[in-house]
Each structure stands twice: as structure tokens, then as C-alpha cells.
N, C-alpha and C positions, 0 to 999 in steps of 0.2 A: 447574858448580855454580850460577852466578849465574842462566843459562839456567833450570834446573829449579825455583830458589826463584820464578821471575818467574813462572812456570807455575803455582806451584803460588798464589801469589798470587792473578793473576787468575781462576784458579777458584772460589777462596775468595769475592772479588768475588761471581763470575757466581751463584753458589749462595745467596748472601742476596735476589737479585733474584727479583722475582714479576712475572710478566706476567700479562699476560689469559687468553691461550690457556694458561699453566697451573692457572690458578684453575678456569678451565673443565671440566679436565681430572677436577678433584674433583666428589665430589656438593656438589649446592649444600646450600646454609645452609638456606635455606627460597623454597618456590615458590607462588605465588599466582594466584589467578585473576580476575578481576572483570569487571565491565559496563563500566567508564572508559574512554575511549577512550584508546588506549598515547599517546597526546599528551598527554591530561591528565594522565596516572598521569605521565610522564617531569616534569612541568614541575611536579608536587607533591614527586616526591621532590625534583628538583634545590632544589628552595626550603626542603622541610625539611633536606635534609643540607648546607646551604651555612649553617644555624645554625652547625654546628661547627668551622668555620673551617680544614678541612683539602681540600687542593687536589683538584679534582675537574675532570674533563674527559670530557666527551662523546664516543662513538664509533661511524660508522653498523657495523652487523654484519648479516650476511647475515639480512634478515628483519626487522629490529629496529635498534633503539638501545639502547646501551651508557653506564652511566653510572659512570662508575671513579673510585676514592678512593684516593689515595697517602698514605704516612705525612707525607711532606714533597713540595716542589716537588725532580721528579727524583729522587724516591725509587719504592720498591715498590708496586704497587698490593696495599692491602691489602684491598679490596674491591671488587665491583663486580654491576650487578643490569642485566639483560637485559631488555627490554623489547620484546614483540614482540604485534603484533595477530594475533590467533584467530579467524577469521569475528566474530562478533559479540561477542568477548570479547577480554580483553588477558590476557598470560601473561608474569608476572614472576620470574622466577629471580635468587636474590640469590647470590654468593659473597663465601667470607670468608674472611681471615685474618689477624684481631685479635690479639694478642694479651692482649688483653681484652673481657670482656663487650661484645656486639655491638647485644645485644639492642633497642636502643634504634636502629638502625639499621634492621634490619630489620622492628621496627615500625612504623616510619615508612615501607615500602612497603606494609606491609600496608592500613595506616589510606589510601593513596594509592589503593588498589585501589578501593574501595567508598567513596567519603569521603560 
């Protein structure tokens, strides 16, 4: 019994965690294009979403950088926006999962794209 409750525990755990490669796995939130160079779009979001004081960490990904938002330090990422250069354009893919109004997050790649 003790076996099965410890089971049943840590999956409870493992089921409230959010990785990258599951956010991934959804359609994203919203995806944008622009002229910026994916350096400059990376180092505008990083500066606007670092307003919000919620822990964020950089990650290279095949093609691109990755810029991830966790509820807390060692918590879920509850977002994150993909950044990857296009021949002459940059390509932002944002994922989410807020449980509140986001919008203000992924406006702030938008305004990054084209600033």
C-alpha cells in the first residue's frame, strides 16, 4: 500500500510540471515575423520581461534561442518564445501557459519584432 500511495504521489508531482518540449508540443500562443535581427528581438524581450520579476533563463535550441519563464525559481515553465533567424528575418514563436491573461507578455515580442 505504502509502495502504491508513493506512486501515486509522485505522478501527481510529475503532472503539474511543464517543460519546454511539452509547451512545444502545443500550438503556440502567438508567432511573429520581423526584419530584427534574432539578437536584437532576444535582448529586447529579455529586458522587457525581466520587468516582471519572474525567473527566466536562456536556452540555445536547435536553430535558435529559447527564452523560458517559470512560475517561481524551480517551478514550471509557464512560458516560453523561440527565437530563431529566417534568411533575412527573425521568427518568434511564443508558448503559454498562464493561468492568467498573457497578453501583455506576448506583446512585448511582438513590439520586439519591429521596434
Amino acid at each position: 500500500m505504502k509502495r502504491y500511495l508513493g506512486c501515486v504521489i509522485t505522478i501527481s508531482l510529475l503532472a503539474g510540471c511543464t517543460s519546454a518540449g511539452t509547451l512545444r508540443n502545443e500550438t503556440p500562443t502567438a508567432v511573429y515575423a520581423g526584419d530584427s535581427t534574432a539578437e536584437d528581438v532576444l535582448s529586447c524581450i529579455s529586458n522587457a520581461w525581466s520587468a516582471k520579476q519572474l525567473p527566466m533563463s536562456t536556452e540555445f535550441v536547435f536553430g535558435g534561442t529559447s527564452i523560458q519563464l517559470q512560475e517561481k525559481v524551480d517551478g514550471p515553465i509557464v512560458a516560453l518564445v523561440d527565437v530563431t533567424p529566417s534568411g533575412a528575418h527573425t521568427l518568434a514563436k511564443y508558448y503559454s501557459r498562464f493561468t492568467y491573461d498573457d497578453r501583455w507578455y506576448y506583446t512585448q515580442v511582438k513590439n520586439c519584432m519591429n521596434p
